[in-house]
N, C-alpha and C positions, 0 to 999 in steps of 0.2 A: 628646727625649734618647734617645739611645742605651739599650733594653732590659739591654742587659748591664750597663753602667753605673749602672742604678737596682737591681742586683739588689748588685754589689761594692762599690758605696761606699760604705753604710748598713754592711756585712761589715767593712769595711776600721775606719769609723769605731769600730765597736763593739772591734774587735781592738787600735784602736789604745790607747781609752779604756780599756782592762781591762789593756792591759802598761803606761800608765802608773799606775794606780794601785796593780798589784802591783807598782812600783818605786817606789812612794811608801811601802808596806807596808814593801819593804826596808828603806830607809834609816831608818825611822820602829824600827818594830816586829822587825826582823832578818830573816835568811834564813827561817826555819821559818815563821815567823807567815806570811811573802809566799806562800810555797808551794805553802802548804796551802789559803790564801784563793786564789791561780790555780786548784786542783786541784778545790778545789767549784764556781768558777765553768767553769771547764770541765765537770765534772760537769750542774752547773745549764743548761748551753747546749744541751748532750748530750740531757738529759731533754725540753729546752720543744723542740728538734727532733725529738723521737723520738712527743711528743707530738702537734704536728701533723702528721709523716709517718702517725700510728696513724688522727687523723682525716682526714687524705689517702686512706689504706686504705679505711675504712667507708665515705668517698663515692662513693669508687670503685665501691662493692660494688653500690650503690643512686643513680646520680645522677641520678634522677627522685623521688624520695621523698625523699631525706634530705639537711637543709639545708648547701649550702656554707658551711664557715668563714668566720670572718673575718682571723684569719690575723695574723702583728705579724710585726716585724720584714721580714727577706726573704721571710718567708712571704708579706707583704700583697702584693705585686704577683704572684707567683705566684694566689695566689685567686680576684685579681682579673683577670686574663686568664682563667684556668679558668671563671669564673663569665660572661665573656663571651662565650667558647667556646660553654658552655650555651643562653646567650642565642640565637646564631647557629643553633645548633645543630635549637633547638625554632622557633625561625621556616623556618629552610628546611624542616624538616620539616611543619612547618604548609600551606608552601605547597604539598611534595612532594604529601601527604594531598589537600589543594585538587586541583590538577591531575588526579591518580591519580584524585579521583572526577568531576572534567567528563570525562575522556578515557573513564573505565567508561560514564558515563553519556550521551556521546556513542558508546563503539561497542555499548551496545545498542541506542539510537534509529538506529544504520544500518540501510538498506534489506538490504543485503548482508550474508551470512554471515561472519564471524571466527574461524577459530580457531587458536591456538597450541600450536606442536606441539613438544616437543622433539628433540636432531639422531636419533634410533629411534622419530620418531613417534609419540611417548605425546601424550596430552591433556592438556594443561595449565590451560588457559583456552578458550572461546568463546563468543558472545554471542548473544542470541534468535533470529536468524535464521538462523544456522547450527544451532542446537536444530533450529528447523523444517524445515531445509533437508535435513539428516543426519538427523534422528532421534534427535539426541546429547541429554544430559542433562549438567550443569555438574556437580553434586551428583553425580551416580549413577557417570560415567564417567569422571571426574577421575583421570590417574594410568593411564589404559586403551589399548593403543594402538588406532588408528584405523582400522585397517586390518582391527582383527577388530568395529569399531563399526560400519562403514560396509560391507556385503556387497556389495560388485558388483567384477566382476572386470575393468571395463576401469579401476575408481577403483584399485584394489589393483595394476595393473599402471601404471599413472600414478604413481603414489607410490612404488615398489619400482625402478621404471627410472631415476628422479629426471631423466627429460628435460623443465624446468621453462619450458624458453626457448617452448616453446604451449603453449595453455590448453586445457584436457580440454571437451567436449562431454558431458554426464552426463543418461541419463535415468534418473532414480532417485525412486523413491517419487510416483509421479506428476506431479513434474517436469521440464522442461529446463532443468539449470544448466551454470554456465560454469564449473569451475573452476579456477584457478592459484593454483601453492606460489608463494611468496616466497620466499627465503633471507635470514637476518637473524642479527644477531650469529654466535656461531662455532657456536654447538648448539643456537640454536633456527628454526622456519620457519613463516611464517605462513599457513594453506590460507585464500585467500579464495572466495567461491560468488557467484554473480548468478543469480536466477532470472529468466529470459528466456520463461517459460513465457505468462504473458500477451501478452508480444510476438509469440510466434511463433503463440500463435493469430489475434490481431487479424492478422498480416501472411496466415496463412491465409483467413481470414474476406476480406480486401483480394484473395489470386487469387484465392478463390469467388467473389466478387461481380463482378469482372473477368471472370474465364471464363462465369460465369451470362448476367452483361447482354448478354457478346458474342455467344453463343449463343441469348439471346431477340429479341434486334434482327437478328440474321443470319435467323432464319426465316422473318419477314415482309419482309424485304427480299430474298429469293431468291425469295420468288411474286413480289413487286411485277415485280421485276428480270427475273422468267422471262416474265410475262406480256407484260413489255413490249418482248420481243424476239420474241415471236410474232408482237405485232401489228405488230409493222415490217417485221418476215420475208412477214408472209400476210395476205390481205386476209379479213376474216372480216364474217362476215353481223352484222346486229344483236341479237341475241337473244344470241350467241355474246360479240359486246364487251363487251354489257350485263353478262353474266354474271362476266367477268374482268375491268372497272370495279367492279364490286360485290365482290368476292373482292381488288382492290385495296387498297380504301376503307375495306376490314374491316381491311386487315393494316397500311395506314397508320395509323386508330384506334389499333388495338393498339401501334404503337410509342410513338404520341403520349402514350397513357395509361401506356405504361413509361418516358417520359422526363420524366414530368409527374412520377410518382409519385417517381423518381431526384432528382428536384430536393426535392421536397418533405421526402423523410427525410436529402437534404444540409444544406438550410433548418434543421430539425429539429435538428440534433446541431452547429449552429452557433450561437458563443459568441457571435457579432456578432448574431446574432437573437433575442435575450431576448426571455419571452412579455409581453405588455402584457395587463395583466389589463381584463375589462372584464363589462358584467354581458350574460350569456348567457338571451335568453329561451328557456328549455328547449324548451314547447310549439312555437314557433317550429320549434326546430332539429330537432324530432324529427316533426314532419310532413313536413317536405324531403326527412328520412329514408326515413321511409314512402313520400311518393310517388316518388324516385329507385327503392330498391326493388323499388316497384308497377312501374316501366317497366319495367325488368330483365327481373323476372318475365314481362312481359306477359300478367297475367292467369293464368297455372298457374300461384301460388302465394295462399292466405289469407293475407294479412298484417295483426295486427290492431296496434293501439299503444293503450296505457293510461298515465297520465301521473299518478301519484299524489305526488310530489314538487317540492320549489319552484326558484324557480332558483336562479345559481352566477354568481361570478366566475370568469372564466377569459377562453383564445380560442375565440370560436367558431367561426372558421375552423378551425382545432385540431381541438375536441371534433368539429365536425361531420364533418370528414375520416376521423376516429377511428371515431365510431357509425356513419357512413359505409359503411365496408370492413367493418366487422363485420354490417351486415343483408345487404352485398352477396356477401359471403363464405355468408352463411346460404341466401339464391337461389342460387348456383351449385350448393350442395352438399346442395340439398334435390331431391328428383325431383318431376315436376310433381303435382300436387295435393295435395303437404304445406301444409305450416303452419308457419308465423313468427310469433313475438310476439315483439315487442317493449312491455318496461315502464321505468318510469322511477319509482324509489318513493325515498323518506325512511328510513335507520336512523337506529341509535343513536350511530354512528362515520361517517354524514355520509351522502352520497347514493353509489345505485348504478342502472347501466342493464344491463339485463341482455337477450339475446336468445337467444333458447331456438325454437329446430327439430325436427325430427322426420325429420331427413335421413339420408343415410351413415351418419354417423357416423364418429369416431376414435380406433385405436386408443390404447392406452395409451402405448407405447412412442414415441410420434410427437408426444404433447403437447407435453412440454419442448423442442419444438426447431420448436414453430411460428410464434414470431413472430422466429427467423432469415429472415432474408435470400434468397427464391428458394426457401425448403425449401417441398417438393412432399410429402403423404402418398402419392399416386397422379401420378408424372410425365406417363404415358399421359392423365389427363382435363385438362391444363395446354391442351390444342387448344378440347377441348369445352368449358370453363371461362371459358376469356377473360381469367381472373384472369392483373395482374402477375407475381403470386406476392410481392409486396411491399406489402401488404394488413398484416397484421398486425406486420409491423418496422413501420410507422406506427405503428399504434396502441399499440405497446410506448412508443413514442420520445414521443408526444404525453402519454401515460399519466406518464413520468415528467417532463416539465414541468411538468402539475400535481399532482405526489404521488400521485398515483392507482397502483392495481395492476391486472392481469388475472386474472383465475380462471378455465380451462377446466374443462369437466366433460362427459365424453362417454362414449360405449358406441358401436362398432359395430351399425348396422343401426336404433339406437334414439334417433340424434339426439342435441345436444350443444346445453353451453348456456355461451356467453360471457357471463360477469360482470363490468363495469367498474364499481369502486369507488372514490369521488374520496372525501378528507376533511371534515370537517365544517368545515375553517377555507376552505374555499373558500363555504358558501353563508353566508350575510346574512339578516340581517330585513330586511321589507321596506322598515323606514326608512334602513337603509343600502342598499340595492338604489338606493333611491328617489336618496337622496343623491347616488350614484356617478353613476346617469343624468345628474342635471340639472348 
């Protein structure tokens, strides 16, 4: 039915029954008696609306606290929409609430910076990674413009020019972001930020290693290549072939052993070659150690090995590549009649191999950047060395397949000591050892 019609009719009904009964008063009782009984029922009607308009008033005042009427007459369908109203009212609200905290608590879980600005740039709102990105605080800066938050003058003329249609290029605070305003509703705009800074190192690290390998494969391939166009060009004696056969063979090794090692830290850093754990007889892998070493050296260097801990699951192909490059790393960079030790002992926090020299040495400033990729302390001894210079990215890469860490410790002139530490949930009793074998 018709709203209006439920609110008139009950009106209508009530108006009609009250003039017939003041004309019932008439004819009955006379004019005066009718009257005066219309005048208080009008009065009486007057009052019971004025009554519920006053509590209409109060709920008004408070309609989260304070209960809706119940309302009579034409009051009751008035109340009761109002009181549906309420209803609706606190459910959209509810879900509003709902939404408002997935949507907060999906744009702090973004990778990306957020923040909202109004149309002069004041701070409004933005979420953790724009904190970190800017240096903004939510709390501290709320209310602040941006402009005097965030100091760099090519961000400040990016925001002030308002040419939104590219994205700004920003090195700020240590990193490279990306950032673009949005424009949105009529006064407010949203600045979003991507930090690219990991990308654009890995993409550096990608031409170093480009430019590296193409530069260590070009130098033994221009003797190769020089040589071999002498002896086509010139007939040469045999002592003379022999010598540039041999100076060949040396710079073919060398590529082979850099394209061996290239495949090895690809193998390494691929998801399709998960390590297969398996049990490592230590003793085993670390005499192969010693005598590979021992060749190396050919005799100008002491290399002694001490074996005081048990074995490990893991790969041994792996670890021995690993221990590997680190005693042969220790040969190149010891002059002849130093000293190598190699140990292999038991802690508290699982096993470690350690090989300690008495060579060069290195300085401080060159640690943290030796088991990159091609990085050389001394470029000039990369001839005399022989070394890939991809020796230690193995063993970083092999180290973090099995949990393990490295520890350098060096001094110029005083020799340096590599520490390789694997966890305790890689070694076994010997009845699990036993087990895994059989």
């Amino acid at each position: 039915m018709n709203p209006k019609l439920l609110f008139w009719v009950p009106v209508a009904l009530r108006l009609a029954f009250g003039a017939a009964g003041v004309g019932v008063l008439w004819w009955w009782l006379g004019p005066t008696t009718a009257l005066w009984t219309a005048l208080l029922l009008v009065l009486g009607m007057a009052l019971v609306q004025l009554h519920y308009l006053f509590q209409l008033s109060g709920w008004l005042d408070n309609p989260h606290s304070a209960k809706l009427p119940d309302g009579w007459g034409e009051w009751t369908p008035v109340f009761s929409r109002l009181y549906r109203m309420r209803r609706d009212d606190e459910k959209n609200k509810a879900e509003l609430t709902e939404w408002l905290a997935r949507f907060r608590q999906a744009m702090h879980l973004l990778p990306d910076g957020v923040v909202i600005m109004d149309d002069v740039l004041f701070l409004e709102w933005c979420n953790p990674a724009a904190e970190e990105h800017l240096g903004l605080r939510q709390e501290r800066d709320k209310g602040m413009r941006v402009t005097n938050l965030v100091r760099s003058p090519d961000f400040m003329d990016y925001l002030i020019l308002g040419r939104y249609d590219q994205p700004l290029t920003l090195s700020f605070r240590g990193r490279k972001l990306i950032v673009h305003i949005i424009p949105f509703e009529n006064r407010r705009q949203i600045l979003v930020t991507h930090d690219v800074t990991e990308t654009e190192r890995t993409d550096m690290m990608r031409r170093d290693f480009i430019a590296n390998a193409s530069h260590e494969l070009r130098t033994p391939l221009t003797v190769i290549v020089g040589f071999l166009e002498i002896a086509a060009s010139e007939q040469l004696d045999k002592d003379t072939r022999q010598a540039h056969l041999k100076l060949m063979m040396e710079q073919g090794h060398r590529m082979q052993h850099l394209i061996e090692d290239m495949l090895t830290l690809s193998r390494l850093e691929s998801l399709d070659h998960p390590m297969r754990a398996e049990r490592v007889d230590v003793v085993q892998l670390l005499q192969r150690v010693q005598r590979d070493a021992q060749a190396l050296s050919t005799g100008k260097h002491e290399i002694t090995l001490d074996v005081q801990g048990g074995d490990v699951m893991g790969s041994c192909d792996e670890l021995y590549s690993a221990f590997g490059n680190l005693a042969a790393n220790a040969v190149r960079y010891t002059p002849a009649g130093g000293r190598i030790d190699l140990r292999w002992e038991d802690t508290a926090s699982g096993v470690r191999f350690v090989v300690r020299d008495n060579g060069i040495g290195i300085s401080r400033e060159h640690i943290s950047r030796l088991t990159e990729r091609f990085y050389r302390v001394d470029k000039s001894r990369s001839r005399e060395t022989q070394g890939t210079g991809l020796g230690l990215a193995i063993v970083k890469h092999v180290l973090l397949r099995h949990s393990g860490t490295l520890t350098i410790e060096s001094e110029p002139g005083k020799g340096s000591t590599f520490t390789v530490n694997l966890p305790k949930s890689l070694t076994a009793s010997p009845a699990q050892l036993a087990a895994h074998a059989a």
